[in-house]
VEXDREN-2710 file (C-alpha; in Angstrom, 1 decimal):
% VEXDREN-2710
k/r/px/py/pz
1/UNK/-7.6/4.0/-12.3
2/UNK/-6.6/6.7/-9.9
3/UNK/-4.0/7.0/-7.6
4/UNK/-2.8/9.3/-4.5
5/UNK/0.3/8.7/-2.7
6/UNK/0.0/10.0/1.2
7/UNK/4.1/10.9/2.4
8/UNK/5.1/12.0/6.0
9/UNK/7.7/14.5/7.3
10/UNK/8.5/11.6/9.7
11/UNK/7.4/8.2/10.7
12/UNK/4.3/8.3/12.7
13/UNK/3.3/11.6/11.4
14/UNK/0.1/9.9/10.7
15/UNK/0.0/8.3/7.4
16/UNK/-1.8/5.3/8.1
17/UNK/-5.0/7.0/10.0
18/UNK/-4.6/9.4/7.4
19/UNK/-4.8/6.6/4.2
20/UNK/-7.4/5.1/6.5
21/UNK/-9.4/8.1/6.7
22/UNK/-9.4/9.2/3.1
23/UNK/-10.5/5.1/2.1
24/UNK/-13.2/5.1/4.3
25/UNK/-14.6/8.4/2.8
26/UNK/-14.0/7.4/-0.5
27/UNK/-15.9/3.9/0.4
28/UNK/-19.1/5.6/2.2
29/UNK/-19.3/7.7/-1.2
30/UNK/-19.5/4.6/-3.0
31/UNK/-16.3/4.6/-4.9
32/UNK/-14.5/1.3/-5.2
33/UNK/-11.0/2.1/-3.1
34/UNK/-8.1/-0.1/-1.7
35/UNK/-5.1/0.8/0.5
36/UNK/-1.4/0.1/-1.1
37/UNK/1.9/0.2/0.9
38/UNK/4.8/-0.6/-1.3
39/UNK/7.7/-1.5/1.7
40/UNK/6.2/-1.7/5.2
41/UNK/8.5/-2.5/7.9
42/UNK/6.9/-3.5/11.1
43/UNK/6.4/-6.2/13.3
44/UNK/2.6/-5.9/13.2
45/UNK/1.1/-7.9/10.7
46/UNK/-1.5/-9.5/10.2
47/UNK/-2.7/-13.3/7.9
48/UNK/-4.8/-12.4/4.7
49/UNK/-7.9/-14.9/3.6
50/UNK/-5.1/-15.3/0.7
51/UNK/-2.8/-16.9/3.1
52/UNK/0.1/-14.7/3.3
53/UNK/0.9/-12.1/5.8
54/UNK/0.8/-8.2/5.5
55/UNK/1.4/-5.0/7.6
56/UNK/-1.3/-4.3/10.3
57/UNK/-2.0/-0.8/9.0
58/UNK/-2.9/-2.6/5.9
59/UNK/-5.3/-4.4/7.3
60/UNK/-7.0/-1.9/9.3
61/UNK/-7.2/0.2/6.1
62/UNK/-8.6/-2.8/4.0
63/UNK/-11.2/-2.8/6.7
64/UNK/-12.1/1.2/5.5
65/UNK/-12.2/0.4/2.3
66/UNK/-14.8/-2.8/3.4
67/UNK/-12.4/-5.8/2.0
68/UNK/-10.8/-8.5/3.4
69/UNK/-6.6/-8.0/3.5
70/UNK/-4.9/-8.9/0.6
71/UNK/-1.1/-9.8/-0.2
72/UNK/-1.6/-7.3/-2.6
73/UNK/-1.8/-4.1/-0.2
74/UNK/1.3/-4.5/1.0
75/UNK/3.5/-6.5/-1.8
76/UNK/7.2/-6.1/0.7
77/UNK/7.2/-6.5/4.2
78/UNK/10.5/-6.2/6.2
79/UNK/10.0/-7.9/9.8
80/UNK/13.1/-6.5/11.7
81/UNK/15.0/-9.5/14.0
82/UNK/17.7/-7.3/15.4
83/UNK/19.2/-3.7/14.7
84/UNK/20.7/-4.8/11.5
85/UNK/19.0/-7.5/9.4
86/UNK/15.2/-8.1/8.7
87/UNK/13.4/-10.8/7.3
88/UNK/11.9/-9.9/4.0
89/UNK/8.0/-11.0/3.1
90/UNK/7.2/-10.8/-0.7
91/UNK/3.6/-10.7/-1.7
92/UNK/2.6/-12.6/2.2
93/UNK/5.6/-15.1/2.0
94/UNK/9.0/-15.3/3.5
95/UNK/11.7/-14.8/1.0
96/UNK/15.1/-14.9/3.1
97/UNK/16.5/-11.8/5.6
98/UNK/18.6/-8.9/4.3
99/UNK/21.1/-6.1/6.0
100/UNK/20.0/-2.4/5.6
101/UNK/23.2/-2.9/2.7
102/UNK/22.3/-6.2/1.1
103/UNK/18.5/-5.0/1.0
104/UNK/19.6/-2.5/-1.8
105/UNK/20.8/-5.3/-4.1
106/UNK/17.5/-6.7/-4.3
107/UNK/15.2/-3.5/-4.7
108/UNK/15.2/-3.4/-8.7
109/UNK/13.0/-6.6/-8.7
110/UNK/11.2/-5.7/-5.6
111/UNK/10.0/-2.1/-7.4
112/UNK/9.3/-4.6/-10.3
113/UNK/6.8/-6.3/-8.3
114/UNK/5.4/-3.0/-6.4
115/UNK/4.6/-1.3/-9.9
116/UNK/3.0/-4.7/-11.1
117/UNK/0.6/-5.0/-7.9
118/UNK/-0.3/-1.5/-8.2
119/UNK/-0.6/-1.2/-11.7
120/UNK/-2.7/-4.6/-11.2
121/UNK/-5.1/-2.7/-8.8
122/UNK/-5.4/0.1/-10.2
123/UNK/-7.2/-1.5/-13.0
124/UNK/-9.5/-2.8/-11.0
125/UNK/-10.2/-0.2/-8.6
126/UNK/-11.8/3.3/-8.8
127/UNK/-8.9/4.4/-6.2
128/UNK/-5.7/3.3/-4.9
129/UNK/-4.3/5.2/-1.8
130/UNK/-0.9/4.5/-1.5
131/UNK/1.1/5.5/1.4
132/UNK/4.4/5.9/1.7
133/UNK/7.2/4.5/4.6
134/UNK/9.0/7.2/6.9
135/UNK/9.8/9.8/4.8
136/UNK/10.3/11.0/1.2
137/UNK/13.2/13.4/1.9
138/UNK/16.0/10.3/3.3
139/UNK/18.4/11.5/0.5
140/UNK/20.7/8.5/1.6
141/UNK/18.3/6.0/0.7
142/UNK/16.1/7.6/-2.7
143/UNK/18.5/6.2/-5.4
144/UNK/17.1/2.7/-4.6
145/UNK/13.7/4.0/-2.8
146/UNK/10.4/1.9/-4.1
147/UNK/8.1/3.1/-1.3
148/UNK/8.0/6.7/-1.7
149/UNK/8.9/9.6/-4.5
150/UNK/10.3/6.3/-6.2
151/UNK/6.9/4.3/-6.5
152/UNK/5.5/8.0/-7.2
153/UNK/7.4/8.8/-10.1
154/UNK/6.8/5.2/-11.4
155/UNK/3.3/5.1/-11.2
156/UNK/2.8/8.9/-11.6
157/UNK/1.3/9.5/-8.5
158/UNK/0.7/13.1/-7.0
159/UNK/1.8/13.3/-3.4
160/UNK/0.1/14.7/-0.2
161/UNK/2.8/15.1/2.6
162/UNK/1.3/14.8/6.2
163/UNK/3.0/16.9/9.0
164/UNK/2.5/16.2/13.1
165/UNK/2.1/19.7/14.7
166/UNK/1.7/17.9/17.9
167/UNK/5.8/16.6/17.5
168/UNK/6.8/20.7/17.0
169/UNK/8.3/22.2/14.3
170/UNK/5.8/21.1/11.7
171/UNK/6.2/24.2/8.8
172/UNK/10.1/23.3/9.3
173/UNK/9.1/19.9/8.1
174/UNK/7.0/20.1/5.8
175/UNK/9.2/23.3/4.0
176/UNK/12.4/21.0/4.2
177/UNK/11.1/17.9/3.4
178/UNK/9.5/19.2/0.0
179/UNK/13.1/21.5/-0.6
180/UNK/15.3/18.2/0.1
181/UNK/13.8/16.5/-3.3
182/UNK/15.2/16.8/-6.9
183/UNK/13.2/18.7/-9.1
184/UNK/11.2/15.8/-10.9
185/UNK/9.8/14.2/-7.4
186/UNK/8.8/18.0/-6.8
187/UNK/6.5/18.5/-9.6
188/UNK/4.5/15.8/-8.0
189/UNK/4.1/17.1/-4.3
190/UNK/0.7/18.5/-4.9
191/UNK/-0.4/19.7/-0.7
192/UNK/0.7/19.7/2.6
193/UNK/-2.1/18.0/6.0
194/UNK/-1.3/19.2/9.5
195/UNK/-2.0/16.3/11.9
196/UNK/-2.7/16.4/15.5
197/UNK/-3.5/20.6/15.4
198/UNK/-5.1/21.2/19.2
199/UNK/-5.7/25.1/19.7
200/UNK/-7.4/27.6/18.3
201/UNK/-7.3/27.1/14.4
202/UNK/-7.3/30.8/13.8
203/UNK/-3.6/31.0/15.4
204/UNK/-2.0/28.3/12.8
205/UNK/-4.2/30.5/9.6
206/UNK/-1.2/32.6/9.0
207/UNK/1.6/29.8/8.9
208/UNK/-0.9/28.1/6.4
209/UNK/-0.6/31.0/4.4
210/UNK/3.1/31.7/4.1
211/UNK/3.4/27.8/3.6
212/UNK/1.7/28.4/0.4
213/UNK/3.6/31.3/-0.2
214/UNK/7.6/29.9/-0.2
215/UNK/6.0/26.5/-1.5
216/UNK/3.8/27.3/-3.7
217/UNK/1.2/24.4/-2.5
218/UNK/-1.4/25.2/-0.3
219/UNK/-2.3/22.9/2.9
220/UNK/-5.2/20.8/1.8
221/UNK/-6.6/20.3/5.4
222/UNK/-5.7/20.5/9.5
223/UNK/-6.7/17.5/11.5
224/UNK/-7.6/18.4/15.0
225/UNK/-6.2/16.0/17.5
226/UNK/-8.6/13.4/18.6
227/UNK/-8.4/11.6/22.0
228/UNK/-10.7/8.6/20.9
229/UNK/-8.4/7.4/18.4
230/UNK/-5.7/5.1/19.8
231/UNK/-6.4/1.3/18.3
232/UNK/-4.2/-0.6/15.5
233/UNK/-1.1/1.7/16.6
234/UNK/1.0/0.8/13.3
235/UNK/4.2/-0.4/15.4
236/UNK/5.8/-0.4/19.1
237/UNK/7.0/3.2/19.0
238/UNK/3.7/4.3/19.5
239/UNK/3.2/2.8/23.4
240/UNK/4.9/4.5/25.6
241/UNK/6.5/2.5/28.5
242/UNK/4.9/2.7/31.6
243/UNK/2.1/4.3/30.3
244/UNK/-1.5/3.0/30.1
245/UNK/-3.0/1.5/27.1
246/UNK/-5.7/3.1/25.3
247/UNK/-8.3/5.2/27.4
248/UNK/-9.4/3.2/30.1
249/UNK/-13.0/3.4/31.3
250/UNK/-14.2/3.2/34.9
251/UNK/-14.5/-0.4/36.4
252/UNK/-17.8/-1.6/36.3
253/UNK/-17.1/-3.1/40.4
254/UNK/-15.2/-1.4/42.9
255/UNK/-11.9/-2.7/41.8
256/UNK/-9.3/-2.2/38.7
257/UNK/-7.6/-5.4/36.7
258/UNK/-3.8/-4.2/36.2
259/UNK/-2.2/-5.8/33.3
260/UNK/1.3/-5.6/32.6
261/UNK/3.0/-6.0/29.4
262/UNK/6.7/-6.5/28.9
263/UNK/7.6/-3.8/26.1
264/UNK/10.3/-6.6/24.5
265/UNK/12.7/-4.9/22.2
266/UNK/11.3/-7.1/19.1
267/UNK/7.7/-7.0/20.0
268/UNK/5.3/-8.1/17.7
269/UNK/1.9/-7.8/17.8
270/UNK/2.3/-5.6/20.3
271/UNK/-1.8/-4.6/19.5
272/UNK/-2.7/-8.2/20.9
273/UNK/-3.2/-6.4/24.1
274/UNK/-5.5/-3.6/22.4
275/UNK/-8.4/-5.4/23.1
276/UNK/-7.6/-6.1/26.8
277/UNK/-7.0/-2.1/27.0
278/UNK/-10.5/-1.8/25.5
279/UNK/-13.1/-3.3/28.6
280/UNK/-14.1/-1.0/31.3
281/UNK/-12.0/-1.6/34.5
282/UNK/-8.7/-2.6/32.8
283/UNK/-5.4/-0.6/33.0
284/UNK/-2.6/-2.4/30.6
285/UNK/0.8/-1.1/31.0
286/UNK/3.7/-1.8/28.9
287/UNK/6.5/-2.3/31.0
288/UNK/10.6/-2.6/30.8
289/UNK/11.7/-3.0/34.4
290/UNK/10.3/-5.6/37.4
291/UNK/9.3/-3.1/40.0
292/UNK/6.6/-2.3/37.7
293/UNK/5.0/-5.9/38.0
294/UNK/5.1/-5.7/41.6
295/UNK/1.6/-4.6/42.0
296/UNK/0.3/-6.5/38.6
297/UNK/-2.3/-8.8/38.4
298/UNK/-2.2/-10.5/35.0
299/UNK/1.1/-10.3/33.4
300/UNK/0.9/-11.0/29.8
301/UNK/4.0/-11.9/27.6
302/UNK/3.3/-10.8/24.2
303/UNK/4.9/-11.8/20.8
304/UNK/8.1/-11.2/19.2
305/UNK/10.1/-11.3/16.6
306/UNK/13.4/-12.6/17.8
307/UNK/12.3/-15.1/21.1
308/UNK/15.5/-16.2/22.1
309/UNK/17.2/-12.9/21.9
310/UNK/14.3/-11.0/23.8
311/UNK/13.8/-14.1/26.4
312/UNK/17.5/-13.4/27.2
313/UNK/16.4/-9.4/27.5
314/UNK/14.1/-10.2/29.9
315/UNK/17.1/-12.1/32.3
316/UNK/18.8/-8.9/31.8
317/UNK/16.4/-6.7/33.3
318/UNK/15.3/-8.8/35.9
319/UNK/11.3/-9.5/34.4
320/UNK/11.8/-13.1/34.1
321/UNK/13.2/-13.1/37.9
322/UNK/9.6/-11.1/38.4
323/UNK/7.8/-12.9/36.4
324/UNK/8.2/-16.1/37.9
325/UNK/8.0/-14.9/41.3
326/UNK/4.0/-13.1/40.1
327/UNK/3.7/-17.0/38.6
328/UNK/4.8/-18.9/41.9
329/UNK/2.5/-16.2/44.2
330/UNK/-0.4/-18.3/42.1
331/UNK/-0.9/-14.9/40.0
332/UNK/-1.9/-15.4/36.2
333/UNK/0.5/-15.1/33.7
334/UNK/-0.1/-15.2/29.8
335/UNK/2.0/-15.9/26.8
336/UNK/1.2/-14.9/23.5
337/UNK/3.2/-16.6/20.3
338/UNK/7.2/-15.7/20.8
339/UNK/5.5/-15.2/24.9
340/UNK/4.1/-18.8/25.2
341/UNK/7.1/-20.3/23.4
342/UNK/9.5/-18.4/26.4
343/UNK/7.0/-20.0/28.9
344/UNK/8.2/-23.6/27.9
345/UNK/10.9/-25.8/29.5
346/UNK/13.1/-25.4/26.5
347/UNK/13.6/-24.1/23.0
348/UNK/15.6/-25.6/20.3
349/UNK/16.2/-22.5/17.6
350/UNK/18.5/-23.1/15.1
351/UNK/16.1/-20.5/12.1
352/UNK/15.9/-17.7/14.1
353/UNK/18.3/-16.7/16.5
354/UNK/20.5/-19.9/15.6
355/UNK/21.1/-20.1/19.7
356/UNK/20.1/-24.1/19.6
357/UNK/18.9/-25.2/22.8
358/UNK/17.8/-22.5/25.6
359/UNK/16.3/-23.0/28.4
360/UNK/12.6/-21.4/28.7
361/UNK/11.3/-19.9/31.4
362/UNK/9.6/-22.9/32.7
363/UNK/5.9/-22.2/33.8
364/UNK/4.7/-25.0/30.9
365/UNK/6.0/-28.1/30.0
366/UNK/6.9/-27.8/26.6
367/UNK/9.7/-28.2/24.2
368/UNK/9.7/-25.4/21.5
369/UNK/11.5/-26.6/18.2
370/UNK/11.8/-23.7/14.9
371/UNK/11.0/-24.9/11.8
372/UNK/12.1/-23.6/9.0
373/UNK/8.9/-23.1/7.5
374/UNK/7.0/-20.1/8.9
375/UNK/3.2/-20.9/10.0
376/UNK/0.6/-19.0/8.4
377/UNK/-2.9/-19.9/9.8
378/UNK/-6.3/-18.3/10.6
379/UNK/-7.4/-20.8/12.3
380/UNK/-11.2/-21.3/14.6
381/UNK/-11.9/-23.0/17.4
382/UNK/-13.2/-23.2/21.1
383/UNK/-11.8/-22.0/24.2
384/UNK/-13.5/-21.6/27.6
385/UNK/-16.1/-23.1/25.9
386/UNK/-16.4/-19.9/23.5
387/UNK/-15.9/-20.6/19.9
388/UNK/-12.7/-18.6/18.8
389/UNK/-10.8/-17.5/15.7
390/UNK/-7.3/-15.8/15.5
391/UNK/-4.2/-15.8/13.3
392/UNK/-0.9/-17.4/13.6
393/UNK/2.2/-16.1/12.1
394/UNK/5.6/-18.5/13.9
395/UNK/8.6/-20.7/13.0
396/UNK/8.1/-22.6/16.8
397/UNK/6.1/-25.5/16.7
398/UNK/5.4/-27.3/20.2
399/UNK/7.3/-30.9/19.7
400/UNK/6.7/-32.0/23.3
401/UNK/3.7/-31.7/25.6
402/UNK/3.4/-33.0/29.1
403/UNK/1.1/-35.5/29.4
404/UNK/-0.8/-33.3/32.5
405/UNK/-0.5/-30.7/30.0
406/UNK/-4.4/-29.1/29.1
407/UNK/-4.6/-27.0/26.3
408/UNK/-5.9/-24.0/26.4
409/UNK/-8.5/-24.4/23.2
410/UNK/-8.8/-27.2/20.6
411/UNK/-9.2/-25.9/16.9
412/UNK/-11.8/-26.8/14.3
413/UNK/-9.6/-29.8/13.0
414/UNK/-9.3/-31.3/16.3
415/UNK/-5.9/-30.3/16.8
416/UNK/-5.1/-29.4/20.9
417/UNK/-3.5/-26.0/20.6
418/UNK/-1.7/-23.7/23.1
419/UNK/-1.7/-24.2/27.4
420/UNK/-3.0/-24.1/30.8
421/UNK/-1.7/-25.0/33.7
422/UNK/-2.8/-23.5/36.9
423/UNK/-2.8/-19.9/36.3
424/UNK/-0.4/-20.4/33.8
425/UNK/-1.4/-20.1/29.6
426/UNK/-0.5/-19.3/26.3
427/UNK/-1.0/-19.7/22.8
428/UNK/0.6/-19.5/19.4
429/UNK/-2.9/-17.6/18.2
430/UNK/-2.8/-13.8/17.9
431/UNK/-6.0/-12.0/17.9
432/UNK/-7.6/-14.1/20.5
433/UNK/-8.8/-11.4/22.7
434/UNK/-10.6/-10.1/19.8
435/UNK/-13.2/-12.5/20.4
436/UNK/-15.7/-10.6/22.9
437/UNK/-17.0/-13.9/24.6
438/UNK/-13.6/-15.5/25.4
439/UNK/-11.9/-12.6/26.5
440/UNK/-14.9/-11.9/29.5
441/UNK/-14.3/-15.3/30.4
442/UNK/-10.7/-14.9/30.2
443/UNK/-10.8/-11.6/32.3
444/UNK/-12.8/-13.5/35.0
445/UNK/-10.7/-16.3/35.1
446/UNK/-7.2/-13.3/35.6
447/UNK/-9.6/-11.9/38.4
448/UNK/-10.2/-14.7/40.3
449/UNK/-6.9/-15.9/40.2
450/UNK/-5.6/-12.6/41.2
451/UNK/-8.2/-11.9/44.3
452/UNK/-9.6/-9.6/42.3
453/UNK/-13.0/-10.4/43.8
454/UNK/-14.8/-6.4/43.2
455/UNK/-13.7/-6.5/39.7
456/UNK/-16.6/-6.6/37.5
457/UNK/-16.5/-8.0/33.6
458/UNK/-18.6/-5.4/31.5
459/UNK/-21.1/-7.3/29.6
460/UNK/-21.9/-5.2/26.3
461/UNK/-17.9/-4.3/24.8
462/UNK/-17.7/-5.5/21.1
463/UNK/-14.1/-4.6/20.1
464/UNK/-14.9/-4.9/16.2
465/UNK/-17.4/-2.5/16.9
466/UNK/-15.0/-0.5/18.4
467/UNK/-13.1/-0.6/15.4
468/UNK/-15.3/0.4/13.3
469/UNK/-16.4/3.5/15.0
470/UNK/-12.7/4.4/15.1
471/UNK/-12.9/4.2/11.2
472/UNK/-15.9/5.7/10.9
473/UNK/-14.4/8.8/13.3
474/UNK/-11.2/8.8/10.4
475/UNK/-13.9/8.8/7.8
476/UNK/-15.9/11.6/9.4
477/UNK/-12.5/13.5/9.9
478/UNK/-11.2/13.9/6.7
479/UNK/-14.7/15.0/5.3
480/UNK/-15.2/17.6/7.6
481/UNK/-11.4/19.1/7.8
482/UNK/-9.5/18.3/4.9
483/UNK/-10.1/20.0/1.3
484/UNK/-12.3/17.6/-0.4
485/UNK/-13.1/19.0/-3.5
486/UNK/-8.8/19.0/-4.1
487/UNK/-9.1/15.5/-3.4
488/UNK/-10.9/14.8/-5.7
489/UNK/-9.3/16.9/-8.3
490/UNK/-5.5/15.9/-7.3
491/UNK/-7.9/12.0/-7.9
492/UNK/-8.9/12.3/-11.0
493/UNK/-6.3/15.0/-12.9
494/UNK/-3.2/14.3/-11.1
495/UNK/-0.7/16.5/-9.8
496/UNK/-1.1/20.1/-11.1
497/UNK/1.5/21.0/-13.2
498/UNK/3.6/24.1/-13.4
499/UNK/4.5/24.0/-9.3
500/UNK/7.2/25.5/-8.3
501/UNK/10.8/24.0/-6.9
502/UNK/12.3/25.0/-4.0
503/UNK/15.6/24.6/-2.1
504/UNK/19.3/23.8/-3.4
505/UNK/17.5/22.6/-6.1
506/UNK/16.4/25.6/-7.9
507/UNK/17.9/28.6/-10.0
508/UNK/17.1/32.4/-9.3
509/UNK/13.5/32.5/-10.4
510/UNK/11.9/29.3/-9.2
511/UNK/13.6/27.4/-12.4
512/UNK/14.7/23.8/-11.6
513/UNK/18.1/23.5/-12.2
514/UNK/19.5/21.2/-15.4
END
């Protein structure tokens, strides 16, 4: 029946590793645990066994926990399709797009059917870890806020606030974010965690201290930064353009596979590519100009959000003039959901982008038509003669297919799914290069087509273990650097009580004002 609520200072101040960390120490104990994000909003997600979709953070914590995803982890999703609107997924399904000011009509239900889900699992759990989206202290926003001190106060949830010292500034953060709430959402900040601390920890003791001092909460742990951990990055913003993926490992030849990855502005999935990043021997870059696919030898398009919109982006900055020039040097070129629709002849949207007919980039000869209905598949099947599984998650469905047209795998039902021609593919199935056999083969296949001749496939990389020792290293984190014990406490009592307010919120004295 317990319940713990992990808040940043920021977005990306580590949250989700830290959620994830805490779950799978909580699971090696033995304790029945399960993550809970009230309001994600990424383009990362993922399809549950339960057929819906959730955020990819979600996910990767259910796998800490040692569950399958659920709907139920992550009860709102808000898929941005451009600057101002989003499409909103309640409990794995679709349910219409929203502005940033329409959303807030709709949030009363919404928090309706956040506190039901968590109540839900909370009876049925030892623990729910809950974590909170961007940050507590967005004044503008906490009168409607479900994700946050909102879904705290309604559930009585005490709060840990997570700080990145790595960003700068970190006791600035954490001192203003907890003096920036009312009194009542206050009384349930219960600690402060320092992410990302490199040094010598004996520096940062005495900022630790007078932390506790003007907040009255004492820092329940500093996680030391950790090179190894860099899968299942929770959204875009964490890839940097133009810099490499992951840390790459020494070819296992004489020679390196360069992979370069448009960095669309609505990317989804982006973490397709993850698993590319993972072999020995391959750089993956995320790009956003064409000089930068000059010396490329597998361009991959990845997903996105809004095709049309980010198919015209890529006119704009001259990629699609370079990609078809790598695709017409006979160099291999890969398109992954929203990126194998933009490889077609043409697209007929009028769900998403409502542009009707656009031309595609032309490599394949398809016609892409949107339905209204989104797909939401994990499907199996073989490719390269490997069997396969992935997910799909699209409104685009392939309504013509040249007859030369091969695809590039055919799915348990029979069904011909995705393309190849030449050194030209795609596929509407994300995931795919999770599956160790058919991504070696896949990786020959880009070398050989790219005269990559001293490139050498490694023969022993298993991504999911991969995965799992990343969870296992978040596991093994928070047991030997955070506070434990307070926990535990913070667990099974709740947030102590009696804790000071601070900020234009208090009297003389440490009194909350009336």
């Amino acid at each position: 029946m317990s319940g713990l609520l992990v808040a940043g200072t920021t977005s990306d101040a580590g949250k989700s590793v830290v959620v994830a960390g805490i779950c799978r120490w909580l699971a090696r104990a033995g304790a029945r645990v399960a993550p809970f994000k009230a309001q994600n909003m990424s383009n990362n997600s993922v399809v549950c066994p339960d057929g819906g979709e959730i955020g990819r953070a979600q996910a990767v914590q259910s796998a800490a926990c040692g569950l399958e995803p659920s709907v139920r982890y992550n009860p709102v999703l808000l898929k941005p399709g451009g600057d101002r609107s989003s499409q909103v997924v309640v409990l794995g399904r679709a349910d219409g797009s929203v502005t940033a000011l329409s959303y807030r009509q709709r949030k009363a239900a919404l928090l309706e059917t956040v506190a039901a889900t968590l109540e839900q699992l909370r009876g049925e759990y030892d623990h729910v870890i809950c974590e909170g989206a961007g940050s507590p202290a967005e004044i503008n926003l906490r009168a409607t806020d479900i994700a946050n001190m909102g879904l705290a106060r309604a559930a009585e949830l005490p709060v840990l606030v997570v700080g990145d010292i790595d960003r700068g500034g970190v006791f600035a953060s954490l001192y203003g974010t907890l003096a920036l709430l009312d009194a009542a959402d206050q009384a349930l900040v219960s600690g402060f965690v320092i992410n990302k601390f490199r040094g010598d920890p004996a520096l940062l003791a005495p900022g630790l201290e007078q932390v506790r001092a003007l907040t009255g909460r004492p820092v329940q742990g500093v996680l030391p930064w950790a090179e190894e951990l860099w899968l299942d990055a929770e959204d875009s913003l964490s890839y940097v353009a133009d810099g490499v993926v992951g840390r790459p490992q020494p070819p296992r030849g004489d020679q390196w596979l360069r992979v370069a990855v448009p960095k669309l502005p609505r990317i989804s999935n982006a973490t397709d590519i993850e698993a590319l990043a993972a072999e020995p021997g391959v750089a993956v870059r995320f790009v956003t100009e064409p000089s930068r696919l000059t010396d490329a030898d597998l361009v991959v398009l990845p997903g996105s959000k809004a095709t049309v919109e980010d198919l015209a982006w890529l006119h704009r900055t001259g990629l699609a003039d370079a990609v078809l020039a790598h695709a017409r040097a006979g160099l291999p070129v890969f398109g992954i959901c929203g990126g194998f629709q933009m490889l077609s002849g043409r697209i007929v949207d009028e769900v998403e982008s409502g542009g009707g007919v656009v031309d595609g980039l032309g490599l394949l000869d398809l016609e892409i038509e949107f339905a209204p209905e989104k797909t939401l598949r994990r499907p199996a099947g073989t490719a390269f003669g490997e069997p396969v599984s992935g997910y799909e998650i699209h409104h685009g469905l392939p309504v013509r297919r040249g007859d030369a047209l091969e695809p590039l795998l055919t799915s348990d039902d029979g069904v011909p799914e995705g393309a190849l021609a030449g050194s030209v593919g795609g596929t509407h199935w994300h995931g795919l290069f999770e599956n160790d056999e058919f991504r070696r083969r896949f990786l020959a296949f880009a070398a050989e087509r790219s005269g990559r001749d001293g490139f050498a496939v490694a023969a022993g990389t298993s991504f999911a273990a991969l995965r799992e020792a990343q969870l296992d290293l978040l596991g093994d984190l928070v047991e030997r650097h955070l506070d434990t014990g307070a926990l535990r406490k913070l667990l099974d009592g709740g947030a102590p009580a009696g804790m000071p307010v601070i900020g234009p919120n208090a009297v003389p004295g440490g009194s909350p004002r009336a």
